[in-house]
C-alpha positions as CSV (number, residue, x, y, z in Angstrom):
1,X,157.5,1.4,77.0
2,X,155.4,4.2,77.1
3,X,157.1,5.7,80.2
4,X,160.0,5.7,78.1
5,X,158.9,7.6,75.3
6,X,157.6,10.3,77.5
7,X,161.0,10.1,79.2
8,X,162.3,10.7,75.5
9,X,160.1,13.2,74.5
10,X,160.8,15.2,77.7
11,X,164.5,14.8,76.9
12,X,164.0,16.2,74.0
13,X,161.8,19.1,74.7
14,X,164.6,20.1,77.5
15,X,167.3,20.4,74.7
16,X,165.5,22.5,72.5
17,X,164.4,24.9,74.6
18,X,167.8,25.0,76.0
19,X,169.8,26.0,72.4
20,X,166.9,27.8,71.5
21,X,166.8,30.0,74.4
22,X,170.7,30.7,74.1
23,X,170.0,31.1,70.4
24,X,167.5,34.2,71.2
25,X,170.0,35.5,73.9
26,X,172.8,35.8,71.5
27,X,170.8,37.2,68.2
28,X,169.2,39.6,70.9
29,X,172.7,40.5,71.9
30,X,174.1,41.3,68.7
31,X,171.1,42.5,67.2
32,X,171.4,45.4,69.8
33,X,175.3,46.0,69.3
34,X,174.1,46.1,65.3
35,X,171.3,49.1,65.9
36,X,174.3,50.5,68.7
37,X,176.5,51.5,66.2
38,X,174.1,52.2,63.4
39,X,172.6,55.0,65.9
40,X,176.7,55.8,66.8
41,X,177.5,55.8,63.5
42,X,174.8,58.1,62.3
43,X,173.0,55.6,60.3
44,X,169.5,57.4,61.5
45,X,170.8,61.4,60.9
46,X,172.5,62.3,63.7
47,X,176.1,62.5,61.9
48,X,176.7,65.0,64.5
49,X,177.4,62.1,67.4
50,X,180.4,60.2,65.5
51,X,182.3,63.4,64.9
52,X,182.5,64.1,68.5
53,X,185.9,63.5,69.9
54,X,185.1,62.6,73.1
55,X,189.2,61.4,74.0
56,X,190.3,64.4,72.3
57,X,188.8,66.5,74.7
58,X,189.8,64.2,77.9
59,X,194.0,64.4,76.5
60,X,193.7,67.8,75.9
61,X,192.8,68.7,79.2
62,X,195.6,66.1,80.9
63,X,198.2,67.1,78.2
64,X,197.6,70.7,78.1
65,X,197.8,70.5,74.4
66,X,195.7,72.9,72.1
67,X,194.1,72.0,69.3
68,X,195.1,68.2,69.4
69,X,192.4,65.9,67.9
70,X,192.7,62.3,68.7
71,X,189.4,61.8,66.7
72,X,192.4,61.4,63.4
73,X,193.8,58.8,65.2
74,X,191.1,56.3,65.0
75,X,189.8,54.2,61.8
76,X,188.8,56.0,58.8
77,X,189.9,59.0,57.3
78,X,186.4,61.3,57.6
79,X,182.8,60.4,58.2
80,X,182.4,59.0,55.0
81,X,185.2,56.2,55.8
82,X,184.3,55.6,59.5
83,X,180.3,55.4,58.0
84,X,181.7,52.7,55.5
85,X,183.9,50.7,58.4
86,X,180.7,50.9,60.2
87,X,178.8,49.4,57.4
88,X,181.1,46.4,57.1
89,X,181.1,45.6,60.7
90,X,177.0,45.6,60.4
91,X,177.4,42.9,58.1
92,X,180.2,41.2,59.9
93,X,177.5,40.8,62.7
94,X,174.6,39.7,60.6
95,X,177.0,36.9,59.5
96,X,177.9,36.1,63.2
97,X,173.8,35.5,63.6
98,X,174.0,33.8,60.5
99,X,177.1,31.3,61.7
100,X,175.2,31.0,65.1
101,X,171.6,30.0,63.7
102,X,173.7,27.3,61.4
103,X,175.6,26.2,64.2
104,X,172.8,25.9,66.7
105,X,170.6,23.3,64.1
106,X,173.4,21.1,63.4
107,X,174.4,20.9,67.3
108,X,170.3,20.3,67.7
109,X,169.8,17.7,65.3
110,X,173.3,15.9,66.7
111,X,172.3,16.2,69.8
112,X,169.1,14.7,69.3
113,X,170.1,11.7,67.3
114,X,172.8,10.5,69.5
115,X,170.4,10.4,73.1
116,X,173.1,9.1,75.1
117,X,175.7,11.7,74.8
118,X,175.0,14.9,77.0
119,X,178.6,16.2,77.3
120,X,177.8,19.2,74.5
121,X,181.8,19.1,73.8
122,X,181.8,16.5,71.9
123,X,179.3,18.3,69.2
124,X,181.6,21.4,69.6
125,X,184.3,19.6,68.0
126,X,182.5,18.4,65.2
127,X,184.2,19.4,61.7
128,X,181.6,21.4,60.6
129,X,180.5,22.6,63.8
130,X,184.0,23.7,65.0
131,X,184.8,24.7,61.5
132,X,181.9,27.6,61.6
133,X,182.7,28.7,65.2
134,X,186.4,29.3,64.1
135,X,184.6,31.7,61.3
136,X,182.1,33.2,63.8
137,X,185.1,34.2,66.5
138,X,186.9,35.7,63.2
139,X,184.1,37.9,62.7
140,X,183.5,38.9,66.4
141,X,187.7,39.9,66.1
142,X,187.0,42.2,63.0
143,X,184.0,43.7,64.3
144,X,186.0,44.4,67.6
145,X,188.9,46.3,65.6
146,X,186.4,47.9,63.0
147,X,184.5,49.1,66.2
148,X,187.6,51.8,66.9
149,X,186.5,53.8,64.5
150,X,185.3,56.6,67.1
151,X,185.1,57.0,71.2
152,X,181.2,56.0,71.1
153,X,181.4,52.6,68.9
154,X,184.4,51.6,71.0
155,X,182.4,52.5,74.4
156,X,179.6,50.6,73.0
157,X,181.7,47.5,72.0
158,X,183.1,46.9,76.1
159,X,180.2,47.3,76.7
160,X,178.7,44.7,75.2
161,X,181.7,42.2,75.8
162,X,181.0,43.0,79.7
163,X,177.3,42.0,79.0
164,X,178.6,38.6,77.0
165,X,180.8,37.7,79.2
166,X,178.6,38.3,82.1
167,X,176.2,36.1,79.8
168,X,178.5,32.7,79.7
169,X,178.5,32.5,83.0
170,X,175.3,32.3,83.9
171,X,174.2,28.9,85.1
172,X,171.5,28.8,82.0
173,X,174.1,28.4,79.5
174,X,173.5,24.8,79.4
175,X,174.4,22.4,77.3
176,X,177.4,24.6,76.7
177,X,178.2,26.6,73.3
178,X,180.6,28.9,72.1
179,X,180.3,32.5,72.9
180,X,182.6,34.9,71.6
181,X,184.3,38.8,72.8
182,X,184.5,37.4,76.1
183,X,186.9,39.3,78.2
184,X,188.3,35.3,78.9
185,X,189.5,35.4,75.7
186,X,193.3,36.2,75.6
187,X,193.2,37.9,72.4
188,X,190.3,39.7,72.5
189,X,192.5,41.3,75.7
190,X,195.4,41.7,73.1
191,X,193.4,43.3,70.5
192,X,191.5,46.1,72.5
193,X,194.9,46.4,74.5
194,X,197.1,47.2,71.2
195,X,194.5,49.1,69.8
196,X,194.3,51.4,72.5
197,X,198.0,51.9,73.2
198,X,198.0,52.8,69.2
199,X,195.1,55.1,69.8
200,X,197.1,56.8,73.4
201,X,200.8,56.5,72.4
202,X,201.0,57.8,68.4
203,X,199.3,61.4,69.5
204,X,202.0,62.1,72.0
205,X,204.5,60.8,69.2
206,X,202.9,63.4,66.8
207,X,203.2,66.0,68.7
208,X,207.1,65.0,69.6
209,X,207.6,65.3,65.6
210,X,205.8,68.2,65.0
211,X,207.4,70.3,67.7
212,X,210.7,69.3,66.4
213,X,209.5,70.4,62.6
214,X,208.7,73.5,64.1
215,X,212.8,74.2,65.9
216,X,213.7,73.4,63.0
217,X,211.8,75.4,61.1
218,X,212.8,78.4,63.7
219,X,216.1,77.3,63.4
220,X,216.7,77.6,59.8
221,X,215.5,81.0,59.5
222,X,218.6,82.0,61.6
223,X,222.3,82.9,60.8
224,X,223.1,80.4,63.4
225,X,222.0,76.9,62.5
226,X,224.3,74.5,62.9
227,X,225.4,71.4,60.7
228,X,223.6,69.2,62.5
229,X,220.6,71.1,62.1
230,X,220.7,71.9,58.7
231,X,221.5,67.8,58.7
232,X,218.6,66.6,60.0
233,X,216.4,69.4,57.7
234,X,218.0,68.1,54.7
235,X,217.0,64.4,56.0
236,X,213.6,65.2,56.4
237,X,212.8,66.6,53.0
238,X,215.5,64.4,50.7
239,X,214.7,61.0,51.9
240,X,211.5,59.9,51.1
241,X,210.6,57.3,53.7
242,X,211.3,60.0,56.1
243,X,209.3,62.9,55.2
244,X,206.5,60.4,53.9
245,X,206.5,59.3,58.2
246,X,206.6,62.7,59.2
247,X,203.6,64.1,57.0
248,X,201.6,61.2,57.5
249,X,202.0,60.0,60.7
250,X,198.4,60.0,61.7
251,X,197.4,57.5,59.3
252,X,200.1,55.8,60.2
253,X,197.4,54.6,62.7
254,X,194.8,52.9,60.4
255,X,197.2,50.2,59.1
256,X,199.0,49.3,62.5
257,X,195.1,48.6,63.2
258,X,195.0,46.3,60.4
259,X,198.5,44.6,61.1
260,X,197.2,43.8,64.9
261,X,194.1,42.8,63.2
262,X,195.9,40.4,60.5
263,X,198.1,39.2,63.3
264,X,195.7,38.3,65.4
265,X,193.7,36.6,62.7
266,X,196.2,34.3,62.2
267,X,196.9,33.3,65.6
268,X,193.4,32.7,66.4
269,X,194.1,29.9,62.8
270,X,196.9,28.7,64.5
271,X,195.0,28.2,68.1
272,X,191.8,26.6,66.6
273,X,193.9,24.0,64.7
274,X,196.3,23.4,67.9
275,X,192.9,23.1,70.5
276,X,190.8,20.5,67.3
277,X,193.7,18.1,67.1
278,X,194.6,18.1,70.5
279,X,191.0,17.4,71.7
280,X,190.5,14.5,69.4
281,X,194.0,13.1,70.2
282,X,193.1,13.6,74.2
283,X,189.9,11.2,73.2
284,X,191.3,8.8,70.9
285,X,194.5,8.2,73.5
286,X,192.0,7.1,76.2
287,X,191.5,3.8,75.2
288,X,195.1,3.5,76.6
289,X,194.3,4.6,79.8
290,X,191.3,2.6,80.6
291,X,193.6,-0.8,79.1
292,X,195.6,0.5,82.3
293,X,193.4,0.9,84.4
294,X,191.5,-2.4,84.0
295,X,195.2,-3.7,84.5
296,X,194.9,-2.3,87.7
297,X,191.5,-4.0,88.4
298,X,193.3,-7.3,88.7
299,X,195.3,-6.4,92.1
300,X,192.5,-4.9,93.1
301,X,189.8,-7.4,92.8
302,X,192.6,-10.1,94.1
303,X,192.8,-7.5,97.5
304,X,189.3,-7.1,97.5
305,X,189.6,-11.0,98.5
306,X,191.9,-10.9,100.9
307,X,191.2,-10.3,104.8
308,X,191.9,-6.8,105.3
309,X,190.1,-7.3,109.2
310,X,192.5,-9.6,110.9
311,X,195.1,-8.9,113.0
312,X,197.6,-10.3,111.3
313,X,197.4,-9.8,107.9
314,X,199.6,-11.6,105.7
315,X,202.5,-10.1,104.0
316,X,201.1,-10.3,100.6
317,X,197.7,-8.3,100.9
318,X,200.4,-5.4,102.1
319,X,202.1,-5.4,99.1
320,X,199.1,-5.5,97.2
321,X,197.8,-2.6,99.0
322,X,200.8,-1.1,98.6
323,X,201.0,-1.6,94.6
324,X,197.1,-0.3,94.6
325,X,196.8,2.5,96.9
326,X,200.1,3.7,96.6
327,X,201.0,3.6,93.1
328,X,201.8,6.5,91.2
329,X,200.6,5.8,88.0
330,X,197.1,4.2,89.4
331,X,196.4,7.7,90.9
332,X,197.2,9.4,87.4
333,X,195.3,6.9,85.4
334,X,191.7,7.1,88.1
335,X,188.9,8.7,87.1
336,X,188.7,12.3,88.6
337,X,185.3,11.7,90.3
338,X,186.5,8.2,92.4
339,X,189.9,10.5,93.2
340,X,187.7,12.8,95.2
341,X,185.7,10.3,97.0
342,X,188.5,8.1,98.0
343,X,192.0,9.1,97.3
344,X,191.8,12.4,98.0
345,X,189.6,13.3,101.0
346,X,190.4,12.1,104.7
347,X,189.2,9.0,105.9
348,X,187.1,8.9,109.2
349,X,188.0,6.2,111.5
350,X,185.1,4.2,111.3
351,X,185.6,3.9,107.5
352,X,189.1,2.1,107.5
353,X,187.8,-1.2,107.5
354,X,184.5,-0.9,104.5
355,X,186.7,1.7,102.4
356,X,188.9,-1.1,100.3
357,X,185.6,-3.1,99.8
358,X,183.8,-0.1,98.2
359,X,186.4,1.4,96.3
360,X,186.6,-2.3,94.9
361,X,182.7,-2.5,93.9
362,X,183.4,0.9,92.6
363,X,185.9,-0.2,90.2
364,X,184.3,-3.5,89.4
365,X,181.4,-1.1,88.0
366,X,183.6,1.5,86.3
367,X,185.4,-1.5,84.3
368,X,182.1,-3.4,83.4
369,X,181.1,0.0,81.8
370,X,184.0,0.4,79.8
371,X,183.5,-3.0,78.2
372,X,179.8,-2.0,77.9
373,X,180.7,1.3,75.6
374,X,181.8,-0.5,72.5
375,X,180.2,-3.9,72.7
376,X,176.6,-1.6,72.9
377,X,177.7,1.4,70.1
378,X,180.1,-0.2,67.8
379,X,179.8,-4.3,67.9
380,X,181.6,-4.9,65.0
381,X,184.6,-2.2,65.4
382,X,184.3,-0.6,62.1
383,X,182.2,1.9,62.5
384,X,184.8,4.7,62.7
385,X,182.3,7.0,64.2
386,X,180.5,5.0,66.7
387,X,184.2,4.3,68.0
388,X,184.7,7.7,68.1
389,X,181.5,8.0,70.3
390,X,182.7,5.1,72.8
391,X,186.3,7.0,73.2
392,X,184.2,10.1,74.2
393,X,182.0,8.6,76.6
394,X,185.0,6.7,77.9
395,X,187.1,10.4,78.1
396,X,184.2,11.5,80.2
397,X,184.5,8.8,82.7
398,X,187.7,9.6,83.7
399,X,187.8,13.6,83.0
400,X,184.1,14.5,82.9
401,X,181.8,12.4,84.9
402,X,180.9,13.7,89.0
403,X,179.7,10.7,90.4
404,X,179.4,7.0,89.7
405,X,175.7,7.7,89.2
406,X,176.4,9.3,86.0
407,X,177.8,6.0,85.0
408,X,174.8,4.6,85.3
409,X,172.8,7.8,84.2
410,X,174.5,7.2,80.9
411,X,174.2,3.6,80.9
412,X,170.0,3.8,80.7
413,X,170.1,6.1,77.6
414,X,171.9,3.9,75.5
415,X,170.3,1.0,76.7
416,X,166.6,2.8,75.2
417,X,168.3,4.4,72.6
């Protein structure tokens, strides 16, 4: 008994010093893109840095343009507005900590009142939990598009989702959490793509429109200007839409910005509900698939009988091999791990004959724990979420689990639970 509780208590420690250690990585993390783009933004007196237009300089040089600023094309009007921007995406990421420090004590105390379930997925798609994520990864999306406000903020943003991504990889980012402006993320792609293209492609437009203003300026002064001219002149300055495009094209920018921005908002809505629903339908479906398989059980326990080893071997056990081994639906329906140690790797000569006998003991243990999971966790079936727990644990068996230990593994915790 006492071995056990140190066994507990070690569990225990492990887990908190595992969320707590991402925890610190990630307020770290943003806390240093926060005092980034205060310093960029000229939060500390140097007002001077923002107003550089680093990409101004770079197009005029490949454009041979003169005079062309593609600082205007950014967010924000003047310093002021970019300074204000700034401000809002400060506080954007101070509600990101915020969202993560809730997130990370709920997961905890979850975690550490259900012992027997390590799979951390199953806490991600809590309510709450997946509720306050889908908040934190709107935030990381408007801090992303507030972050074009200037060259240096949008420098500083890639490279910080280069150091987050490079962060979710690592092999210490166990159990696993949601990390967000990862360059994994499809629409954090989109965003910074469609941004950019606004910020590249509406300067050469500009200077398209302004060179025809000009010939048409020329053109006007002179005896010769034709209809069409004189057409297009009288377009420009009678139709409002028109010459309200052409005099303000470059802030034109700003709310194509907020349109991707908006768009992209409510796709990320759209995603979160699609990936929730379909997770919990994936796990409540299972119980389906493990009636199945325990179907299959039958044949197999009835071949596990039979004498593989003679000669001869009569005509049923064939077709019984036949119906077990080469059944469609039994390979769909196997758990992934017993796929890979049998069904899916070649056999070595001297295995033909013990193979059949372990993949049966194999099975015989997989089935006894399914009928353990809700006889142990929800005895009398109406505990909705104790069910829900069993359908998990049962989803990892066939989807999640890497070896029949785990079966086992998992079997001790809810026994001294």
């Amino acid at each position: 008994m006492l071995w056990l509780k140190k066994k507990t208590r070690l569990r225990n420690k492990i887990i908190i010093h595992s969320f707590f250690s991402q925890l610190a990585w990630k307020v770290l993390g943003w806390a240093i893109l926060g005092v980034g783009l205060a310093l960029c933004g000229g939060f500390f007196g140097n007002k001077e840095f923002i107003s550089q237009d680093i990409f101004g300089k770079v197009y005029q040089t490949l454009t041979r343009s003169q005079g062309q600023s593609l600082h205007k094309f950014f967010l924000g009007e003047n310093l002021s507005d970019r300074q204000n921007l700034l401000l809002y995406a400060l506080v954007f990421i101070w509600i990101i900590i915020l969202l993560n420090i809730i997130v990370l004590l709920i997961n905890l105390g979850l975690r550490l009142r259900d012992k027997y379930i390590e799979n951390n997925k199953f806490y991600l798609h809590n309510g709450g939990i997946f509720f306050l994520n889908s908040l934190a990864r709107i935030a990381s999306y408007v801090v992303l598009t507030l972050c074009f406000i200037s060259a240096q903020t949008l420098i500083l943003i890639l490279l910080f989702i280069s150091f987050y991504t490079w962060f979710s990889a690592k092999t210490f980012n166990k159990p696993q959490t949601e990390n967000f402006l990862l360059w994994q993320d499809p629409l954090v792609r989109k965003i910074v793509i469609c941004s950019t293209v606004v910020i590249l492609l509406l300067p050469f437009v500009y200077d398209r429109v302004e060179t025809a203003r000009q010939q048409i300026s020329e053109q006007a002064s002179e005896d010769s200007f034709s209809k069409i001219g004189n057409l297009i002149k009288n377009l420009v300055n009678s139709v409002p839409l028109v010459k309200v495009i052409f005099d303000s094209l470059t802030e034109l920018s700003s709310f194509i910005h907020w349109i991707v921005l908006i768009w992209f908002i409510r796709t990320v809505i759209l995603n979160r509900i699609s990936e929730y629903s379909d997770f919990w339908k994936d796990v409540d479906k299972i119980t389906k698939q493990a009636t199945d398989f325990k179907q299959f059980y039958y044949y197999q326990k009835l071949l596990s009988e039979a004498s593989i080893t003679s000669s001869k071997p009569d005509i049923p056990t064939q077709v019984k091999k036949l119906i077990i081994l080469g059944d469609y639906g039994f390979l769909q329906i196997t758990p992934r791990f017993l796929k890979k140690e049998y069904l899916e790797r070649e056999l070595k000569k001297q295995e033909h004959e013990d193979i059949l006998r372990e993949f049966s003991n194999k099975i015989k243990k997989i089935i006894e724990f399914i009928n353990f999971l809700p006889s142990h966790l929800n005895p009398t079936g109406n505990n909705q979420y104790l069910q829900r727990e069993a359908n998990f644990l049962t989803f990892c068996l066939f989807n999640e689990f890497q070896s029949s230990e785990e079966i086992e593994h998992t079997k001790q915790l809810i026994l001294t639970s």
